[in-house]
N, C-alpha and C positions, 0 to 999 in steps of 0.2 A: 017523339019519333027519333031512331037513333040518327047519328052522323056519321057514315063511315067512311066518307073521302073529306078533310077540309084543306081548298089552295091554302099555302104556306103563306103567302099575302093577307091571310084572311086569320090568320089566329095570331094570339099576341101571349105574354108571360102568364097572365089571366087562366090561359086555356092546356094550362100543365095536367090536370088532369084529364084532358081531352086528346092533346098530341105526345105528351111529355117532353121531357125537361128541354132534349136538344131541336125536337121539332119546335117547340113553344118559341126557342130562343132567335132562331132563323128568323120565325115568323117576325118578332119582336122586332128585329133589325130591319127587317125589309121594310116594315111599317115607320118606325121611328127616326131612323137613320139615313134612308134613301135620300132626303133633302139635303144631306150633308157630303154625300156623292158616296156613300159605304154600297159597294156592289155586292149583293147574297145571289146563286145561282134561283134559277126562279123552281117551280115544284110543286107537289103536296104532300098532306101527309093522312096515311091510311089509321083511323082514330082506333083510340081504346075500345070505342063500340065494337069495333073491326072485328079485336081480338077476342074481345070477351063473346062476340056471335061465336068464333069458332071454340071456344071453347063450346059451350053450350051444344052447338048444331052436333058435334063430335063429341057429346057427356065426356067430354073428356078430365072434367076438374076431379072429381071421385077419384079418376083413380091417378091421376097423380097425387093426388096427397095422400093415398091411401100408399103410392112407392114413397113419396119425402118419407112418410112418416116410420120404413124402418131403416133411414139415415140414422147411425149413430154419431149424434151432435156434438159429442167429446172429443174421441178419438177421430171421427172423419175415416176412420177407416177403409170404413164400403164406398167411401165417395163415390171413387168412377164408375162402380157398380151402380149404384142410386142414379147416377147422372145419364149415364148410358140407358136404364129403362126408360125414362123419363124423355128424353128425348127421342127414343123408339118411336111411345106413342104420341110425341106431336107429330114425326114421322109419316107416320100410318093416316093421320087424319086429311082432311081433304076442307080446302076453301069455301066455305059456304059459298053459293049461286050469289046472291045477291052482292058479296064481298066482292066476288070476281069480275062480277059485271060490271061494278062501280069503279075498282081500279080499271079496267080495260076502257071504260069513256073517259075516266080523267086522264089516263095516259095515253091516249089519242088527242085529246085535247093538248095536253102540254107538247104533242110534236108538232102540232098546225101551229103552234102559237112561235119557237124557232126553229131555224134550223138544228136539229139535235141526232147527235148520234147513238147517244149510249147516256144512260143513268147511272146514277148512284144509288143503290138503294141503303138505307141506313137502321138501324135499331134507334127507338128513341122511347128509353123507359121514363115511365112518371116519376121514380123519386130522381133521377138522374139530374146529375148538374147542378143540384142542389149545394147551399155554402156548406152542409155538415158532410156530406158525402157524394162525391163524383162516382157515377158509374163507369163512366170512362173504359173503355177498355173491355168492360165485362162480356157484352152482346157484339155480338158481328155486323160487321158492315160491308155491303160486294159492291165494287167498283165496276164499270165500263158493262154494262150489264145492258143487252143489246135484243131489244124484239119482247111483244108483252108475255109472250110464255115466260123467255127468261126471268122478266120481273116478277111474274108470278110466282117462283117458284123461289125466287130470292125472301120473295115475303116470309113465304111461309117457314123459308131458312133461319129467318130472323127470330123469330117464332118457338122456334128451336132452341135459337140460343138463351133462351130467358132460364134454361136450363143445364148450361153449360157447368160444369164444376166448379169453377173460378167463379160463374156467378152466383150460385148456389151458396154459395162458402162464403162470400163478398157481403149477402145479406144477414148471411147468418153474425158476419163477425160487425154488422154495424146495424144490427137490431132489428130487421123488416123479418117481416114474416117473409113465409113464400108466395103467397098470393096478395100482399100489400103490393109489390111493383107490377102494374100491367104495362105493356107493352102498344106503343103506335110506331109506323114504322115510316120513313121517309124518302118521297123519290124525287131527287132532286134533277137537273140538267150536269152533265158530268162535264168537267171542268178535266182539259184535258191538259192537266201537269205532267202528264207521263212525259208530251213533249216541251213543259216547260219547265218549273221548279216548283216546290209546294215546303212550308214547315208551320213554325210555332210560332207565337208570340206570346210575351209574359207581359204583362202592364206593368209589374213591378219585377225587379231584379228580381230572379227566382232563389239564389243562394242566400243571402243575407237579407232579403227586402227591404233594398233602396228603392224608393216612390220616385226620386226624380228619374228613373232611367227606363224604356223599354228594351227590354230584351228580346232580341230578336234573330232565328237563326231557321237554317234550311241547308235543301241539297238539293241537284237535279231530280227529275222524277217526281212519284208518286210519295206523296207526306208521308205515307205509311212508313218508307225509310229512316225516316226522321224521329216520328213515334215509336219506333221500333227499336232506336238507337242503332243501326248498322250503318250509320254513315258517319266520318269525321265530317262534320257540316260546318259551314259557313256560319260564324256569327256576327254581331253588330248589337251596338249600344248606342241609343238615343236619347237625347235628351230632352225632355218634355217643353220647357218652357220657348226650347230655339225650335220646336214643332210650333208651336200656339204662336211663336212671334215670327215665322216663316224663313230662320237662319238654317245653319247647315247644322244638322241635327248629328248626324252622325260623329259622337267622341270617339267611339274606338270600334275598329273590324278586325277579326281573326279571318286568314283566310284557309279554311278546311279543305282535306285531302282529296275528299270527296270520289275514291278512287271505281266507285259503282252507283248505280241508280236502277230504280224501280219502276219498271216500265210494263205496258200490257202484252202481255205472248202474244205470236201468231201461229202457236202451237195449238191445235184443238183440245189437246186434254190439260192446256194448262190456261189457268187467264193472268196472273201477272209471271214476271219472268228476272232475274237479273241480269244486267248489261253493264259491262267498262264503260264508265266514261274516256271521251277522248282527253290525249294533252292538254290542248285548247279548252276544254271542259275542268279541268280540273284547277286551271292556271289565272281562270276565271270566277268573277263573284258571280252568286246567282241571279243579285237583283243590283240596278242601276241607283245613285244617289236619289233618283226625284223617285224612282218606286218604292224603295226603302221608306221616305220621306211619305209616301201616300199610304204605306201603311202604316207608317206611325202616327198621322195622322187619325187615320181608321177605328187604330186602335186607343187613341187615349178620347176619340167619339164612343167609343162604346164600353169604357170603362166608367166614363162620366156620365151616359147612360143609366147602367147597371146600378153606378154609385159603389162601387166594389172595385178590388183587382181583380182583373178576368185573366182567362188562359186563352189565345187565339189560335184557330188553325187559317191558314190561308192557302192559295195555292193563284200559281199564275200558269194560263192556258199558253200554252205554244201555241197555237195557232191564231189567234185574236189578240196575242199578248197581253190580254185586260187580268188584272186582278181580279182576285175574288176570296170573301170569309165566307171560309164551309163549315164552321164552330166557332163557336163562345159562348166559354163556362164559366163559373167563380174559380179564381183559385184557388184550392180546400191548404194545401199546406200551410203558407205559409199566412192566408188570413185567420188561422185556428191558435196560428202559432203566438205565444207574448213573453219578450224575451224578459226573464226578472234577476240572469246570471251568469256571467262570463267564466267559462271553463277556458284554462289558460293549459296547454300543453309544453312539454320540452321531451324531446327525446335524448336522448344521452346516449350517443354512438358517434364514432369518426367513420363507421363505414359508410360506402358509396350504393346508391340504392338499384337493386335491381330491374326494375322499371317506374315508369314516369307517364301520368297523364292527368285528366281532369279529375281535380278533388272534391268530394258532395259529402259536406259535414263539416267537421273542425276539432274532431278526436283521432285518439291515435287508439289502437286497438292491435293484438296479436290473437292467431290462431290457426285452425289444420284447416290445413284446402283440401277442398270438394270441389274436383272437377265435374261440372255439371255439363250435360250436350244436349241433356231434351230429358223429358220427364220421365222416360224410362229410370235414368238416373237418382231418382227422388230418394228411394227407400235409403242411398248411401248415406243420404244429410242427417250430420247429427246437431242437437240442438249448440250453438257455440262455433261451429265452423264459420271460416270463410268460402264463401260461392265465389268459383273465377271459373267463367263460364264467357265464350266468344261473344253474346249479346242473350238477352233476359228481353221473357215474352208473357204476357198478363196470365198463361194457364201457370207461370212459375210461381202467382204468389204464394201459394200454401208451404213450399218448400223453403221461400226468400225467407219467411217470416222466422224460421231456424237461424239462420244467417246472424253473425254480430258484424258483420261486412261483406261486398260484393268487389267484386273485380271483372272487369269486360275487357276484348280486346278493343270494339268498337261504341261508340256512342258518343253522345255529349249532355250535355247538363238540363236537356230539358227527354233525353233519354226515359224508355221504359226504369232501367235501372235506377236512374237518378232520379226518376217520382218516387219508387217506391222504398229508397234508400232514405230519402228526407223522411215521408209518410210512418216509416217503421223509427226515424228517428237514429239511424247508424251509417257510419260511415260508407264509403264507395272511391271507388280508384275508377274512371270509363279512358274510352278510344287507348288502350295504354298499346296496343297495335299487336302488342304479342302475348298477354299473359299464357293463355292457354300452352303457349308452347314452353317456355321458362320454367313453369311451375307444376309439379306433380303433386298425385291425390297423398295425403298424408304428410307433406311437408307442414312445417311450421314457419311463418312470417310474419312478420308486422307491418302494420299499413298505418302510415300518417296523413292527415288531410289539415295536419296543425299549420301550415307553412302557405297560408292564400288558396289561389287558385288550383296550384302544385299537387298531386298527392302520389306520394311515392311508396315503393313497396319494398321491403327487405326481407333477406335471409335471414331466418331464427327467431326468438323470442328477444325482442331488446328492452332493456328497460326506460323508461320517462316518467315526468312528475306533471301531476294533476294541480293544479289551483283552483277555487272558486272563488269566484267574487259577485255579492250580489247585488246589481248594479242598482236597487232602489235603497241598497244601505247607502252606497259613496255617497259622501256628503256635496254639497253643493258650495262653489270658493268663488271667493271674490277674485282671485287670481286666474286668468284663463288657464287653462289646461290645453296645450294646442300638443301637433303631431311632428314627429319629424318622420320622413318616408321617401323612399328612393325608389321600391320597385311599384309602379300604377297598377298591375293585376293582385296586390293585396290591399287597393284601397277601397272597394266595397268591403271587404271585411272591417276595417278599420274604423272605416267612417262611423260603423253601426257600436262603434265604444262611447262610450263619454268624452268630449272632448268639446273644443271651441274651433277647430277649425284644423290645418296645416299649418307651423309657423314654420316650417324649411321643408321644400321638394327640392331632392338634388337630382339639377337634370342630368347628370354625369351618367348617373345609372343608366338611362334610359339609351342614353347616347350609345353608350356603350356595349349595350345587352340587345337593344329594341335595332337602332340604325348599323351601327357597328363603322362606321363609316366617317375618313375624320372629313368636317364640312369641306375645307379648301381642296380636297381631293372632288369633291362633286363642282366647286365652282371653279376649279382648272383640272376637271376630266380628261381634255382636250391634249393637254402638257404631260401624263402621267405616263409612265415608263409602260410598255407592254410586258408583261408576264401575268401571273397566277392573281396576283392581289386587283391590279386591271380587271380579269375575268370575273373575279367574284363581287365586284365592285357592280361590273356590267348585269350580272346575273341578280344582286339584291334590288336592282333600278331598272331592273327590264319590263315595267309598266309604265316607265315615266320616259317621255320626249324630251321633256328638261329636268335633267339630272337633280339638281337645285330644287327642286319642288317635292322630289322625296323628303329630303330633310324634313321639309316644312312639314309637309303630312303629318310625317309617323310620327312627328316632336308633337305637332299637336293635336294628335291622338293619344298619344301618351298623358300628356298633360290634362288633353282634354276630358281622359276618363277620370282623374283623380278630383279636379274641379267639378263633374259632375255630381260624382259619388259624396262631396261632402256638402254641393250648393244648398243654403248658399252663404252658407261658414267659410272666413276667408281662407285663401290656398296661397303661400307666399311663395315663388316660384325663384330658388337662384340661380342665377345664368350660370353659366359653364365653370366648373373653377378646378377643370384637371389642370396637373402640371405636367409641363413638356414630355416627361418621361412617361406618360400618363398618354396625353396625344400621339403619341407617336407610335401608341401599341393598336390606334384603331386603323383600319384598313387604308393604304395611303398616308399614313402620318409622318414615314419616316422623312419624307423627302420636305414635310412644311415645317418640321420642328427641329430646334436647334440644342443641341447637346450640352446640359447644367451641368456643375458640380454637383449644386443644391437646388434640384429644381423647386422645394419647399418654397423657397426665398426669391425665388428668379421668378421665368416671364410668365404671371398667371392672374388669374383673377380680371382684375379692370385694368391692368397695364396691356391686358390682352386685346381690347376690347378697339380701340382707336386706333392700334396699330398697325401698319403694313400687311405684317404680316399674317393677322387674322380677322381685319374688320369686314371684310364680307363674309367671312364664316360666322361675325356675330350677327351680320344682318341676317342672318337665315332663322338663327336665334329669335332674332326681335320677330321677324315675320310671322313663325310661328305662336309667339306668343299672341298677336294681335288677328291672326285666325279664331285662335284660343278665344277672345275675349270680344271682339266684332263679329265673325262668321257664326260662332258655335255660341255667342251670347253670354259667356263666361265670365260677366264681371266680376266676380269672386275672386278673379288671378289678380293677383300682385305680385311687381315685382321685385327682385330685392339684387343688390350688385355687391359680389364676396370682393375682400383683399384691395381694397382702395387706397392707397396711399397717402394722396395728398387733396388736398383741395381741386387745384388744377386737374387734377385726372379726374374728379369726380365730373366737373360742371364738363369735362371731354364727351364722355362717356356718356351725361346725358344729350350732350348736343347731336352724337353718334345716334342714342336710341331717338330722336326727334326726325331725323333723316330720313329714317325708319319706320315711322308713322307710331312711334310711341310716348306722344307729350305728354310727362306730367300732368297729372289735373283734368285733362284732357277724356271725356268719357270718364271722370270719375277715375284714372289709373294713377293708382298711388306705385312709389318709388321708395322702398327701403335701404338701407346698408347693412352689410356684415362689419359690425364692430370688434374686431379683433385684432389690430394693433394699437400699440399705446397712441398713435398718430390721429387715431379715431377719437379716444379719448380727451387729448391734450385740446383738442378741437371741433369738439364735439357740439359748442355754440355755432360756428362757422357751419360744420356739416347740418345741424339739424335745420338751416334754411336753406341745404340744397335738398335734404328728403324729408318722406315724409315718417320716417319710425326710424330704431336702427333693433339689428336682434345680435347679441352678443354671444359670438363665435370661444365659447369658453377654451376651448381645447388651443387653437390660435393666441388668445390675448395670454392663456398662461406659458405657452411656450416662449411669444417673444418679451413677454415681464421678465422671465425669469433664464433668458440665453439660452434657453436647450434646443436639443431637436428630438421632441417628442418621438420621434421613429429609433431614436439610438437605443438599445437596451443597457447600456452603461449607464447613463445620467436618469432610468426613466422614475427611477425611485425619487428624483427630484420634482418630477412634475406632480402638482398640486394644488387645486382652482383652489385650495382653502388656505394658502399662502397669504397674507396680512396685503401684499403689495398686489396681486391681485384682486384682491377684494376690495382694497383701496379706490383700485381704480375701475372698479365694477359702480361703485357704488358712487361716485364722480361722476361717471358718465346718465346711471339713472336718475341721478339730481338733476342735471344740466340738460337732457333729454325734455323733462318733465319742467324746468323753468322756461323752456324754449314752446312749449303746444306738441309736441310731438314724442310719440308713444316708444317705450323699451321692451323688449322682451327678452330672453336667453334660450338658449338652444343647448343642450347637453344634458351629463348622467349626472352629474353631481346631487343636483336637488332631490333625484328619489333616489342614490345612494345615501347620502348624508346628509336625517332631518334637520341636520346643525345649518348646512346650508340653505335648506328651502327655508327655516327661519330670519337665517341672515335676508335673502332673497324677497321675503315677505314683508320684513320691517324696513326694504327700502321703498317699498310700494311699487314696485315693477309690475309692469300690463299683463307680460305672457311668461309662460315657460313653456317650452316645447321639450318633448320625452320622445323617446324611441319607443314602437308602442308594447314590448316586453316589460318598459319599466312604468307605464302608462298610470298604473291604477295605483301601485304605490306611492309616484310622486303625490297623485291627486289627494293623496291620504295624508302624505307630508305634508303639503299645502296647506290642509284643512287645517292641523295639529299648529300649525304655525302661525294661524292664522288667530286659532284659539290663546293660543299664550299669546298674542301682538294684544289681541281685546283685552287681558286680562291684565296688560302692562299699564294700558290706557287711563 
């Protein structure tokens, strides 16, 4: 006997052929998951039987295939012609009795059971959701959908779409027949995010897949905004294992424009509508730390489920403010994807690029824009253009696939654009706020996504160099191969290279670029002159009650994404090590910092640190680190202290960071030095029982061996780490390091400029070497090479 209603409670993954893919999956959750507190709207869903009666009662299959079948399957030409008959006659046809009657007592049923105002009603095809191919996108789905006529009528709307051109074209290009996908259709309880917030979730970093990190973003309103890409949305980075151990998960948050949302009309001829967000709306995150926290919890319950990385949709009710997951599917990209080779890009330009926003890829590509506005536009695309187009919508795949790149004004990374930009395997530039206006049809540009997160656009055809490398040739070293890195939004990229870990994160960057702000202007706010630098001071910390606790934050945000993205390979973290002339360019600096000859040589580093005049600016320092590695669970930081003079300033400066809540040893925190003066060397027994490693600051120990000041262009022909007397005392200190229990590493280009050096380097048996990561794969090739002729001396 057939089934033509099953509650959504009542069917599990099992019963894909019965509800399909996304009904099956709901059901799956409700059943499995509910003991773990994962809330699904409750529902059912109208079975394959359903559908397959209406074909039948309305002979309808005949003559749709008899229209599929003068689709021409090459060209696609007649497409919308084919699609347009074809949906005529599901049109024309009418709901079998028995079908109608059955939705009409289940959905009476589901209204006595809550309070409910409106439905969802959803498409849910059988091969959908599957790990080789998401339908995603292809079939329709009507929101806030109110009284049983409505839904009936939505059904058979659904019904319709199994015929849309995009999905016609969808099966064709991933091998289904046209009557291989039937269709069930789902009606769920409508989750009213219009007046709350609704988006996505990745279980794995969607750009690069990193596994320790959920990715997680949204905007006011209806998801659909979200999946659409028309919103610059709110994101956030979690970190799985401080979910699982109940820490503060959140590493890093973007906070989006978010300048409109998607809300239901109370127009009769329209049902959803756009609306401004207010100030207060925009100035605002969507979700609070403990909801964040509940769906990252949610979602790594339902990836360990699955046993897969899934894609989440969620949405939170304004009215009940309770969560809820209204989808989960496998991720298709990137669990298809297996990386076997690093494409290294360079552009070769001094010019300044004409816009700036989210990068999806990590090639650099040139070519003629095609202004695209809706598909009337199609016929212009030529195979090789760029599409820059205000936002991309799933009827555009046939024309995207022309495309060697896309450009939006709106979106973000988990963006229509940005699925189908990875999917197609070519780059993308989203939210860059204006392309459309900047650029006209026929121009030539190039578009980089070489540079992290960054992807930037230029005027004209530029030229760059391509490298491959294939990362199951690099050989594998006894020497670590670790990272040098400054900016935190290229360490998902980074992490996903070869490497051992971070041997130097300079927080300078961060400070600089991320806070902008020097610390003692936040812990004597109170003292600071009124004017302009006042205002913008007030304006970056207008979230915060106490001033002082931004610091902390956004330092260990900063930090805390890079320690995620490699956990849980170590991240050596070193404290601050601008010089005066250096502090005094961040917002407030002028007034705490006092004017060097040579600030090179003057107040910096660890003379900094104890001092009057910046130790509570270091305590902010330490604070954050120990967020870092207590709140966020981040034992992978370590820390390291640059520019240390003497002994007594060293044992200072730990007794400082002890005040601070950072004892050696202490939770397993280890305490390195920058070795780069000869003072480190000469005493390097002495220091190696106040830390625990040291990483030698090559550029430093060769300037003060040999007198100069690396910044003069006069003497700079003198500077050279392969100088006898530097080397001498390179190789002093990795003996003395290494007689003492405690580990050496180096930091700089030398080694993968000059294999003469990585072999010197090799043969003193040094722990690490740290590369910038352009020079990353070559060192590790030097290392190898040096390592071979060390065996071969033996």
């Amino acid at each position: 006997m057939k089934q033509l209603i099953r509650p959504l409670n009542q069917v599990a993954m099992a019963d894909v052929a019965i509800v399909g893919g996304k009904n099956a999956s709901l059901g799956e959750m409700m059943a499995a998951l509910k003991p773990l507190g994962v809330a699904v709207p409750n529902g059912f869903a109208v079975t394959v039987d359903a559908y397959t009666s209406f074909l039948t009662v309305n002979d309808l299959e005949p003559a749709l295939r008899a229209t599929l079948k003068t689709l021409d399957r090459e060209s696609l030409g007649n497409l919308c012609d084919v699609g347009d008959a074809c949906r005529a006659l599901v049109r024309k046809a009418s709901l079998p009795l028995a079908v109608e009657e059955a939705i009409r007592k289940e959905y009476q049923a589901l209204m006595m059971s809550d309070i409910i105002h409106s439905v969802a009603v959803r498409s849910s095809a059988t091969a959908e959701d599957s790990p080789s191919a998401s339908f995603a996108g292809q079939h329709e789905s009507y929101l806030h959908v109110q009284g049983i006529d409505s839904v009936l009528v939505a059904v058979k709307k659904c019904y319709e779409s199994l015929f849309n051109d995009r999905a016609i074209k969808y099966r064709i290009d991933n091998g289904f027949s046209d009557f291989q996908v039937l269709l069930s259709v789902g009606i769920q309880h409508m989750v009213r995010s219009d007046l709350g917030s609704a988006g996505v979730a990745f279980t794995i970093e969607p750009e690069n897949g990193n596994q320790n990190l959920i990715y997680l973003t949204g905007a006011w309103g209806l998801g659909e905004s979200v999946v659409q890409g028309a919103v610059n949305t709110d994101e956030f980075y979690l970190f799985k294992p401080a979910l699982e151990g109940h820490g503060m998960a959140i590493v890093h948050r973007v906070l989006g424009s978010k300048e409109q949302k998607l809300v239901y009309s109370e127009m009769p001829d329209k049902t959803i509508e756009w609306k401004t967000t207010t100030p207060a709306e925009r100035d605002q995150y969507i979700l609070s730390d403990d909801e964040l926290a509940v769906l990252g919890r949610w979602s790594m319950a339902i990836e360990k489920h699955y046993k897969m990385p899934m894609d989440i949709e969620w949405a939170k009710d304004g009215t009940t403010n309770k969560l809820y997951i209204v989808q989960a599917r496998p991720e298709t990209v990137l669990a298809r994807a297996r990386k076997v080779s690093v494409k290294e890009y360079e552009l070769k330009t001094t010019q300044t690029p004409i816009l700036l926003g989210k990068a999806v890829g990590r090639s650099i590509v040139s070519g003629r824009v095609c202004l695209v506005r809706s598909l009337v536009d199609s016929d212009k695309v030529r195979p090789g253009d760029i599409i820059v187009a205000d936002i991309t919508n799933p009827d555009w795949n046939a024309l995207l696939k022309k495309a060697v790149c896309i450009v939006t004004n709106k979106g973000g990374r988990t963006s229509h654009a940005s699925i189908i930009a990875r999917e197609l395997g070519i780059p993308a530039v989203v939210g860059t706020t204006s392309a459309t206006e900047f650029l006209a049809d026929g121009q030539e540009i190039t578009v980089c996504c070489a540079h992290g997160d960054v992807g930037e656009v230029y005027i004209g055809k530029l030229l760059w160099e391509e490298k491959e490398t294939k990362l199951d040739q690099l050989p594998p070293t006894k020497t670590q191969p670790m990272l040098i890195l400054a900016d935190p939004e290229k360490a998902l990229l980074y992490a996903s290279y070869p490497n051992q870990g971070v041997g130097l994160l300079r927080m300078e960057f961060m400070i600089s670029n991320t806070l902008q702000i020097h610390p003692m202007a936040l812990v004597r706010y109170d003292v600071l002159p009124e004017g302009a630098e006042k205002k913008q001071i007030a304006a970056l910390t207008r979230h915060y009650a106490d001033r002082k606790q931004f610091f902390v934050d956004k330092l260990a945000e900063s930090i805390g994404l890079v320690a995620a993205a490699f956990y849980p390979r170590d991240v050596i973290v070193r404290m601050s090590d601008f010089k005066t002339n250096e502090y005094a360019k961040l917002l407030g600096g002028k007034m705490f910092e006092p004017e060097e000859e040579n600030p090179m040589l003057g107040f910096r580093g660890a003379s900094r640190y104890y001092h009057e005049r910046y130790t509570e600016g270091f305590g902010l320092e330490c604070a954050a680190i120990l967020k870092v590695r207590q709140d966020m669970m981040l034992s992978n930081v370590k820390v390291m202290i640059p520019f240390c003079r003497t002994l007594a300033e060293a044992e200072q400066v730990l007794v400082v960071m002890q005040r601070h809540g950072l004892t050696r040893h202490e939770h397993g925190l280890e305490v390195y030095m920058m070795a780069e003066i000869p003072s480190n060397v000469l005493l390097a027994k002495q220091f190696s029982h106040l830390f625990d490693g040291f990483s030698i600051g090559s550029n430093d120990l060769t300037q003060l061996t040999l007198g100069l000041d690396r910044d003069s262009a006069i003497v700079s022909d003198l500077f050279d780490e392969n100088n006898e007397a530097v080397k001498m005392l390179i190789a002093s200190l990795v003996e003395t390091a290494h007689d003492n229990g405690v580990k050496v590493g180096l930091c700089g280009q030398a080694p993968s400029d000059y294999p003469a050096f990585a072999r010197f380097l090799v043969s003193l048996g040094i722990d690490s070497v740290s590369f910038n990561p352009d020079a990353l794969i070559r060192g590790i090739q030097n290392i190898h090479q040096a390592e071979e002729k060390e065996l071969l001396t033996i």
